[in-house]
C-alpha positions as a Markdown table, in Angstrom:
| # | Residue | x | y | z |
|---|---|---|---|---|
| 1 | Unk | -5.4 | 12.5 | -21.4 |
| 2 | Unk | -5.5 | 8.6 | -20.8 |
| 3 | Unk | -5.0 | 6.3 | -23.6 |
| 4 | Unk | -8.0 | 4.0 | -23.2 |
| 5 | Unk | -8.8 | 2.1 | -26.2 |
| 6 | Unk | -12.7 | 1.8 | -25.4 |
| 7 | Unk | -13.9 | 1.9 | -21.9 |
| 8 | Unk | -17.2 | 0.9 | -23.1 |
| 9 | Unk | -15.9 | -2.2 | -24.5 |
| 10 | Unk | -14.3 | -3.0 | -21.5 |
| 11 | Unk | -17.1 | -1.5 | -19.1 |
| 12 | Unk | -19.5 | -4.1 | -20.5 |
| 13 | Unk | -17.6 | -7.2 | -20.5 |
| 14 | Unk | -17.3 | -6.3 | -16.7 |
| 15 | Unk | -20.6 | -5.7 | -16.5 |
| 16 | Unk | -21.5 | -8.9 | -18.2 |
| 17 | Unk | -19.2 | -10.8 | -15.9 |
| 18 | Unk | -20.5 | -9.1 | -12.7 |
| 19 | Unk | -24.0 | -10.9 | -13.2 |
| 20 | Unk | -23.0 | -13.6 | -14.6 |
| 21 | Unk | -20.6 | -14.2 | -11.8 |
| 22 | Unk | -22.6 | -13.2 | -9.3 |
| 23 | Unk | -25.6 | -15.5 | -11.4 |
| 24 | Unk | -22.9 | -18.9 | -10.2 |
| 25 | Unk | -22.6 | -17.4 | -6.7 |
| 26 | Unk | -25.7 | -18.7 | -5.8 |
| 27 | Unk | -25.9 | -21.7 | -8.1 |
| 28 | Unk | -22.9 | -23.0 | -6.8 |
| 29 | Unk | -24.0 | -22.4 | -3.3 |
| 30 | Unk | -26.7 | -23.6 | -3.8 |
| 31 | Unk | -25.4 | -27.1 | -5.3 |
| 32 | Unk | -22.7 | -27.2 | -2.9 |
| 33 | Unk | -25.4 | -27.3 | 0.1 |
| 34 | Unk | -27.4 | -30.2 | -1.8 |
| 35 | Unk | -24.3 | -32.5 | -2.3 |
| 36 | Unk | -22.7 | -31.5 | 0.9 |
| 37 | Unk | -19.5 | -30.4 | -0.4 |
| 38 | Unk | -17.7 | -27.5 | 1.9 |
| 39 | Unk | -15.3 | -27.3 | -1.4 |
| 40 | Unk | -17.9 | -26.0 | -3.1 |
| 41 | Unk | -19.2 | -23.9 | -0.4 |
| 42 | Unk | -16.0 | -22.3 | 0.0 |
| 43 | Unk | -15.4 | -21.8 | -4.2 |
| 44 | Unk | -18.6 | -19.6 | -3.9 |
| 45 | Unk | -17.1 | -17.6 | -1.4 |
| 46 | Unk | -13.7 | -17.5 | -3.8 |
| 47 | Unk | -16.6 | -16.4 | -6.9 |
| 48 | Unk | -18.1 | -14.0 | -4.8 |
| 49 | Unk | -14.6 | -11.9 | -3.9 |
| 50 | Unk | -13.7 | -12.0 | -7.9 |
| 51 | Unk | -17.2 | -10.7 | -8.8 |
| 52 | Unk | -16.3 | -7.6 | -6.0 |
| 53 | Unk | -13.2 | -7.1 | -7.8 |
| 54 | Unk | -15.0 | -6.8 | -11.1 |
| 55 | Unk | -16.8 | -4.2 | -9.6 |
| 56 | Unk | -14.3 | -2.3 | -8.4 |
| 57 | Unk | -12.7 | -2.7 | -11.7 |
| 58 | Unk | -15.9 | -1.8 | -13.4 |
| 59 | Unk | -16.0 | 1.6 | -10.5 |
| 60 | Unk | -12.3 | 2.2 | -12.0 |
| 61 | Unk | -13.3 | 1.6 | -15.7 |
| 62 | Unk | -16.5 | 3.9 | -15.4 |
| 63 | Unk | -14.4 | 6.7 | -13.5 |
| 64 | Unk | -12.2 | 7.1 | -16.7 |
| 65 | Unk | -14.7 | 7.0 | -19.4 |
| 66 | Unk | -16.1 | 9.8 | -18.2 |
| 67 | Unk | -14.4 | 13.2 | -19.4 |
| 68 | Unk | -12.0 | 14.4 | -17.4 |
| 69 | Unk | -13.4 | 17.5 | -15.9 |
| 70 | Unk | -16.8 | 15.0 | -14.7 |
| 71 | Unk | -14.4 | 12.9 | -12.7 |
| 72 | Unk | -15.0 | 15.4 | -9.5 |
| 73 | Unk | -18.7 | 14.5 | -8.9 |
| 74 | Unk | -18.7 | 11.0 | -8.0 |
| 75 | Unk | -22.8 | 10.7 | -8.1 |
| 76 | Unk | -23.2 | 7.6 | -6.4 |
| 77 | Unk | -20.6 | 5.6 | -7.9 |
| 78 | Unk | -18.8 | 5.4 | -4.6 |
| 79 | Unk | -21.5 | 3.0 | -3.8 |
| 80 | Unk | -20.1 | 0.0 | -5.9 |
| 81 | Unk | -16.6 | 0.1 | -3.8 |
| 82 | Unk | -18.6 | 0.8 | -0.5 |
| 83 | Unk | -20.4 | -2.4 | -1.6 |
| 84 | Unk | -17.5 | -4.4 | -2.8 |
| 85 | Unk | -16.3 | -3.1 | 1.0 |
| 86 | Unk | -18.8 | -4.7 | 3.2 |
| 87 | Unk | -19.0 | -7.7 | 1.1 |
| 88 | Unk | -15.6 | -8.5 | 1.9 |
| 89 | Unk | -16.0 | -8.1 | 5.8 |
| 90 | Unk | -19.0 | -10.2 | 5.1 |
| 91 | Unk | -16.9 | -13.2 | 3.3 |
| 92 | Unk | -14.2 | -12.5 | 5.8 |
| 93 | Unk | -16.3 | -13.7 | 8.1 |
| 94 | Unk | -18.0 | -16.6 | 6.8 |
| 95 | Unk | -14.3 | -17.9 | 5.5 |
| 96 | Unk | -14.0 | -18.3 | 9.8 |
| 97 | Unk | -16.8 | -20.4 | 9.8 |
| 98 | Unk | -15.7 | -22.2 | 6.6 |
| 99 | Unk | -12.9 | -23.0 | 8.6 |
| 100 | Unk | -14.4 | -24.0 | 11.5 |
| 101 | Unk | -17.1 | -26.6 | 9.3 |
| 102 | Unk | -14.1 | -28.2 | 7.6 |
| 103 | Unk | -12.7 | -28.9 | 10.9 |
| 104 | Unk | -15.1 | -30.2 | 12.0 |
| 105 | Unk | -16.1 | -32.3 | 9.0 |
| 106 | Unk | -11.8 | -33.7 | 8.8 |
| 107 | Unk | -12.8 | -35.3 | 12.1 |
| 108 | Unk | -16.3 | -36.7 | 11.3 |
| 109 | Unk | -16.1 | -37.3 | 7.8 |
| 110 | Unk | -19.8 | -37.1 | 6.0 |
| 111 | Unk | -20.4 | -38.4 | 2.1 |
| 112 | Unk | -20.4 | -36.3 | -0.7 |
| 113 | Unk | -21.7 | -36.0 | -4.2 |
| 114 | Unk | -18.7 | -36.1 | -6.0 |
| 115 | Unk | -20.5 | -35.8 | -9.2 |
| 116 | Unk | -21.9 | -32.8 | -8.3 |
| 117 | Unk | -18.9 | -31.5 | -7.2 |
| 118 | Unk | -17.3 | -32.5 | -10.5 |
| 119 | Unk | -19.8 | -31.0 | -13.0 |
| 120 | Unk | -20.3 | -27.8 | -11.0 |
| 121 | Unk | -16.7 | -26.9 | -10.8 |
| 122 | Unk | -16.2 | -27.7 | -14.3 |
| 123 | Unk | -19.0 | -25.4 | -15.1 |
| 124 | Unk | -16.6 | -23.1 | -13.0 |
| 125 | Unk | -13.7 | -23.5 | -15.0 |
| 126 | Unk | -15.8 | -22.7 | -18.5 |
| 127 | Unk | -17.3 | -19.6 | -16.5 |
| 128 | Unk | -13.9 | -18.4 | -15.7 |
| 129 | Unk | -12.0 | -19.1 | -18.6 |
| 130 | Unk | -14.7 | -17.2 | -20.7 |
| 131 | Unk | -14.5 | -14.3 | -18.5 |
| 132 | Unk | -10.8 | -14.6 | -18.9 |
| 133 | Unk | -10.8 | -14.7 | -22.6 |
| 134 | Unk | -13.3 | -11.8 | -22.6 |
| 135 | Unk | -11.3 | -9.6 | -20.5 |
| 136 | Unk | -8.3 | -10.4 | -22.7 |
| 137 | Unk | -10.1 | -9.8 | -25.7 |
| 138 | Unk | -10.6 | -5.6 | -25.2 |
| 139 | Unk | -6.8 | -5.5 | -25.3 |
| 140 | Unk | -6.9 | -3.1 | -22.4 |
| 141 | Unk | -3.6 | -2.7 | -20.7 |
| 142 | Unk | -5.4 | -1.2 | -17.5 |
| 143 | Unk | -4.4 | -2.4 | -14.2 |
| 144 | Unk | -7.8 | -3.3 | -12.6 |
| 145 | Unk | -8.8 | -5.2 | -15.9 |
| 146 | Unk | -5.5 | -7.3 | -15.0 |
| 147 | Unk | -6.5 | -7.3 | -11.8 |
| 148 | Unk | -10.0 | -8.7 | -12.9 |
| 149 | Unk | -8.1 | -11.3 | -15.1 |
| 150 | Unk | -5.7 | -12.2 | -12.2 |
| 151 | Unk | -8.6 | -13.0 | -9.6 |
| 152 | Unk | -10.3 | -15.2 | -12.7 |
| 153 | Unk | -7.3 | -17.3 | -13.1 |
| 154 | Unk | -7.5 | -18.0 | -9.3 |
| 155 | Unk | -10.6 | -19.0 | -9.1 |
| 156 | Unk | -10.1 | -21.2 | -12.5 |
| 157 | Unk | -7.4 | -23.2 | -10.5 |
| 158 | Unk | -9.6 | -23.2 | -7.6 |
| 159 | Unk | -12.3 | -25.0 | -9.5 |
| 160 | Unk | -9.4 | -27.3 | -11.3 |
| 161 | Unk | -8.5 | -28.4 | -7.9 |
| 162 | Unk | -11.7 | -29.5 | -6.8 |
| 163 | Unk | -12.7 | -31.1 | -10.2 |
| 164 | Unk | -9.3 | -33.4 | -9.4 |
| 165 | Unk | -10.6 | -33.8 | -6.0 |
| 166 | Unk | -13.9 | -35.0 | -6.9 |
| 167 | Unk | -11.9 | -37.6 | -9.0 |
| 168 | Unk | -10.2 | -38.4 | -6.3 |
| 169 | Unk | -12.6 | -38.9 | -4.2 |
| 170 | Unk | -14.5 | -41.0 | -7.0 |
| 171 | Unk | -11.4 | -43.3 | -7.0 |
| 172 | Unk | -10.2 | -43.9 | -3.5 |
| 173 | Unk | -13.7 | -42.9 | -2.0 |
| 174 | Unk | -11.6 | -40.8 | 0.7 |
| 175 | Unk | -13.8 | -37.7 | 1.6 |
| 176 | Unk | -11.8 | -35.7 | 3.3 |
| 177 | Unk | -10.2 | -34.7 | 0.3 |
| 178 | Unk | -13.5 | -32.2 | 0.3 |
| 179 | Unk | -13.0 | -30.6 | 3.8 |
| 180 | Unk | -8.9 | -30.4 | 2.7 |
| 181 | Unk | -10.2 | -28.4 | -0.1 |
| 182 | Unk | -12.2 | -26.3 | 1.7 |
| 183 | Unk | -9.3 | -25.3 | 3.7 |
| 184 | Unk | -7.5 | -23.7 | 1.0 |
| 185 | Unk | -10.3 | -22.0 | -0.8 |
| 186 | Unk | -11.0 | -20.4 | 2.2 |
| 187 | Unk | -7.2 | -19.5 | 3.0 |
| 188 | Unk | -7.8 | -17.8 | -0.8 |
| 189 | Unk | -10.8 | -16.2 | 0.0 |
| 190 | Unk | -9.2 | -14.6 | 3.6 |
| 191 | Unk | -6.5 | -13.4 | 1.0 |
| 192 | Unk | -8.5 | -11.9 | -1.6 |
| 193 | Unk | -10.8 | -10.5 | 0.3 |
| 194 | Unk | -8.4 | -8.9 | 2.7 |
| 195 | Unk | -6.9 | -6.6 | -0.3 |
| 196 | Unk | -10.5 | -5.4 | -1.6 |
| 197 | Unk | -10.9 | -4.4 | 1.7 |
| 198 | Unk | -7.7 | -3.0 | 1.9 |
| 199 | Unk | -8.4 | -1.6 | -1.8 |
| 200 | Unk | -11.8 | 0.0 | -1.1 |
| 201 | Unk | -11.1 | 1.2 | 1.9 |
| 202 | Unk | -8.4 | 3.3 | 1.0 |
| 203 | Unk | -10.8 | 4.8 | -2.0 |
| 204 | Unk | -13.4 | 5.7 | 0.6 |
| 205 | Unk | -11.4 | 7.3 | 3.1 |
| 206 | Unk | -9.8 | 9.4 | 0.3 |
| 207 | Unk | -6.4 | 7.5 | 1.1 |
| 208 | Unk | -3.2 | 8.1 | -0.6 |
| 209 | Unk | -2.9 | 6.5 | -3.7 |
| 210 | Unk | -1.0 | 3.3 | -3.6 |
| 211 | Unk | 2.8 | 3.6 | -4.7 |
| 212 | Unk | 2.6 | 7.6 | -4.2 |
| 213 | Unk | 5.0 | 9.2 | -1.8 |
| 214 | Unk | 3.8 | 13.2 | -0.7 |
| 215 | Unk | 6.9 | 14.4 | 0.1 |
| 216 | Unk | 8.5 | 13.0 | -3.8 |
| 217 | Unk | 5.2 | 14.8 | -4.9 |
| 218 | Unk | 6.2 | 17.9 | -3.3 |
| 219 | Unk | 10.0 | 17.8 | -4.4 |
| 220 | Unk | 8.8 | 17.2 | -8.3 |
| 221 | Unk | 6.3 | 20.0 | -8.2 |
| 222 | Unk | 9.5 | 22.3 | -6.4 |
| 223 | Unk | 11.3 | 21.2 | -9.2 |
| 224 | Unk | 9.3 | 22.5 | -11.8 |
| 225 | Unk | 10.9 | 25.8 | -13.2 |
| 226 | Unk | 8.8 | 28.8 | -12.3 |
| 227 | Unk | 7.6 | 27.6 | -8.7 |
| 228 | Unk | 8.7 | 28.7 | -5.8 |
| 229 | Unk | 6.8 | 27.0 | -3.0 |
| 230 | Unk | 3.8 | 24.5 | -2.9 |
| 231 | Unk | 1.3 | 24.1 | 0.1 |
| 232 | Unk | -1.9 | 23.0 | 0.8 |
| 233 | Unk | -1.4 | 19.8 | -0.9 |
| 234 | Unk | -3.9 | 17.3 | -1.3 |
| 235 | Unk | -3.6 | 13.6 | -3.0 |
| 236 | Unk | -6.4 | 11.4 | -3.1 |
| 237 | Unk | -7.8 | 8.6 | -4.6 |
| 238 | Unk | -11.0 | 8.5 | -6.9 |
| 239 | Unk | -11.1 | 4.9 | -8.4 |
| 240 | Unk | -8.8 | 2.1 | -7.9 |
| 241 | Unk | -6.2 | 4.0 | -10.0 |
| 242 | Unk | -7.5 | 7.0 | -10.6 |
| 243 | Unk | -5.7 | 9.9 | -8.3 |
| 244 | Unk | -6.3 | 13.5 | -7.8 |
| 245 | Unk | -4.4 | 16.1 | -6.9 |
| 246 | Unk | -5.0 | 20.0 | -5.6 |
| 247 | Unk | -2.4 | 22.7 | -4.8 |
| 248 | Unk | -2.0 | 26.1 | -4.1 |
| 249 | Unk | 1.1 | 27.4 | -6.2 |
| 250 | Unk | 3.6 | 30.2 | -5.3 |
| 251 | Unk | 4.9 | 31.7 | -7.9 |
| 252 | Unk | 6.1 | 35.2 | -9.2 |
| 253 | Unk | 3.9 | 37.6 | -10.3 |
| 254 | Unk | 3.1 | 37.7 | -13.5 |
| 255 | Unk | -0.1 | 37.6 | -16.0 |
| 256 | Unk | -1.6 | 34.4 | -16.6 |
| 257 | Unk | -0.3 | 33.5 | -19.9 |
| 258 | Unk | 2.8 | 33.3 | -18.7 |
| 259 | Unk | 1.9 | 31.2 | -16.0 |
| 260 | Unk | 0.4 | 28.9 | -18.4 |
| 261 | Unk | 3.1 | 27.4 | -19.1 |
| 262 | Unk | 4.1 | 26.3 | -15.5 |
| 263 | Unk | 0.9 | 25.1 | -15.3 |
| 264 | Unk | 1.6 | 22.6 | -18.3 |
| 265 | Unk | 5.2 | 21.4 | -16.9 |
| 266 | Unk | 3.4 | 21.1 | -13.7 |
| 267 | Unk | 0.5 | 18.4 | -14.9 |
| 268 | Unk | 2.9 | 16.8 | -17.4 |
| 269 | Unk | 5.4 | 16.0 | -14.0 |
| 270 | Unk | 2.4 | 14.9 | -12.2 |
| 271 | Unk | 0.9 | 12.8 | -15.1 |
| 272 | Unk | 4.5 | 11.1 | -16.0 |
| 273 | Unk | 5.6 | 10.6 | -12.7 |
| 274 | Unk | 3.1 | 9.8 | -10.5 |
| 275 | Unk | -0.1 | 9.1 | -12.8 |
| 276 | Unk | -2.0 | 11.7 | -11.5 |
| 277 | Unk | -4.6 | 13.5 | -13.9 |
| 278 | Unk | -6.5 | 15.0 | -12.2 |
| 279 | Unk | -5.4 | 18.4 | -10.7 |
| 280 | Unk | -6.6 | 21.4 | -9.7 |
| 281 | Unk | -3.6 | 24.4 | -9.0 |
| 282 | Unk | -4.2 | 27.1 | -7.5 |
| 283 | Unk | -1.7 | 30.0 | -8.3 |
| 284 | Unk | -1.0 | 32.2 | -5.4 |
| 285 | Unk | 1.8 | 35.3 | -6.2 |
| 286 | Unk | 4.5 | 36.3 | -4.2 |
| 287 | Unk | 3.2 | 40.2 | -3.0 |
| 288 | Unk | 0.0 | 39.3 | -2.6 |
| 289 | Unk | 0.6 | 35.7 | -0.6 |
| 290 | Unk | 2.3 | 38.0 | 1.9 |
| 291 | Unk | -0.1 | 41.2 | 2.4 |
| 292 | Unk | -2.7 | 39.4 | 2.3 |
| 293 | Unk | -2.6 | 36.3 | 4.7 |
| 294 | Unk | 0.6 | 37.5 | 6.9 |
| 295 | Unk | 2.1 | 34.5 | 6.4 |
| 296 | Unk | 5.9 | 33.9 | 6.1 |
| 297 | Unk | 6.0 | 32.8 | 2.7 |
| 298 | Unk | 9.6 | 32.2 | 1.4 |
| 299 | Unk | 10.3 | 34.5 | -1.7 |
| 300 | Unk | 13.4 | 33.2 | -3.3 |
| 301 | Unk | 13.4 | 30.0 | -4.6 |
| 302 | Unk | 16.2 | 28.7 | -2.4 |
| 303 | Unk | 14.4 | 29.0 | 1.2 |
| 304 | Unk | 12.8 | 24.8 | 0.5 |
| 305 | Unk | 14.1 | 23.8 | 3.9 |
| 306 | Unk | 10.6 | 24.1 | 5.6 |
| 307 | Unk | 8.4 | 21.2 | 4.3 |
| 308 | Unk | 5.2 | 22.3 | 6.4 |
| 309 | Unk | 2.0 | 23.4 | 4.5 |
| 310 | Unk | 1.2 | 26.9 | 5.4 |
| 311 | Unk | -2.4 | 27.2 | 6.4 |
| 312 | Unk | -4.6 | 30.2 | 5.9 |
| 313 | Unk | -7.1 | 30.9 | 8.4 |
């Protein structure tokens, strides 16, 4: 069904990174505190909202290891993007008050240990780039592994600019290069964390999936020969690309090994077009639909004006 090389693989070098990641976080705080560098300060911030989007990409990775007729009990797993959730509310907020310091600190410049700054956010960059290279090296084409890989490279620049700023600041002695710096590692952070919240938040409130239309859902699934009507449709997310799908399907009836084969069109439509595959149909036939629920239910295959889902009470 998917064509993972080896979620394992990939699984741990998230896993790996997660820690060690978060292991920096508070290193780098931690330094930045002691040589009074808001760059820093803020970079932490920018290492904290990559090592949430290595655990949603982790959540995502984990999701499709598992075979596919697991993926409906999510345990507790939803934990990890409820996590990744509040932590980015969290670094939302301290991003204000990042703001707010650097301000603060452009107007009433204060001396900082460039050195620190220099060696820490070079120890950044090696952090990053091996996470990068590690990521690169499982050779999986999955989007939140290039997502992972994309928020790396971030903060790898991120760090690069503050290791030329602590040069600079070596050089010319101006300070306020570290404030300045600030400022934009906290625009980044705002950014970031914004779409993990956006991200997670649509995973927990069993959102559409991102890029999936219903009503294009509902045409395809019209279209497939053999199905006469579709209701009760439901689309929802369970990882960061991972979709579901349940349906109730009219169709004529017949015995199920002819409707088997409906069934197949029907997954490989939704699998092709939409990347959904996970789905559970529900087969519904045209005499009974009718005596049994009293509901109109269109029997030739021409009556598709009415998009409205029929509800059975």
């Amino acid at each position: 069904m998917h064509s993972h090389h080896h979620p394992t693989a990939s699984g741990r070098i998230l896993i790996w990174s997660l820690l060690a990641t978060s292991a920096f976080v508070a290193f780098e705080l931690f330094e930045g505190l002691r040589a009074h560098s808001l760059a820093l300060i803020s970079d932490a911030g920018h290492n904290a909202t990559d090592a949430l989007a290595l655990l949603l990409a982790w959540f995502a990775v984990y999701l499709q290891s598992k075979p596919a007729d697991e993926s409906r009990t999510f345990g507790y797993h939803r934990a990890g993007v409820l996590a990744a959730f509040v932590n980015a509310i969290t670094l939302i907020a301290l991003s204000a008050w990042m703001f707010y310091e650097s301000w603060v600190r452009l107007l009433h410049p204060v001396t900082v240990d460039e050195n620190a700054m220099l060696w820490v956010a070079a120890g950044a960059m090696v952090l990053n780039g091996g996470i990068m290279f590690g990521l690169h090296q499982t050779g999986d084409k999955d989007i939140n592994i290039r997502g992972a890989f994309l928020h790396m490279l971030g903060d790898l620049l991120g760090a690069a600019g503050i290791v030329i700023g602590a040069l600079l600041i070596r050089f010319t002695g101006w300070t306020r290069v570290d404030p300045i710096l600030s400022f934009l590692i906290s625009g980044l952070v705002v950014w970031t964390a914004l779409d993990i919240t956006r991200e997670s938040m649509n995973i927990l409130l069993e959102g559409m999936p991102r890029g999936v239309d219903l009503s294009e859902v509902v045409k395809a699934i019209r279209n497939v020969k053999g199905v006469l009507d579709v209701h009760d449709l439901h689309i929802w997310c369970l990882g960061s690309n991972q979709s579901a799908l349940s349906c109730h399907v009219l169709i004529e009836d017949m015995p199920p090994s002819q409707s088997d084969h409906i069934l197949h069109d029907l997954n490989h439509v939704l699998g092709d077009h939409f990347q959904i595959h996970h789905t559970t149909v529900q087969f519904e036939h045209v005499s009974c639909a009718i005596s049994g629920t009293g509901c109109v239910i269109p029997v030739s295959a021409g009556h598709h004006h009415h998009d409205h889902e029929h509800h059975h009470h």
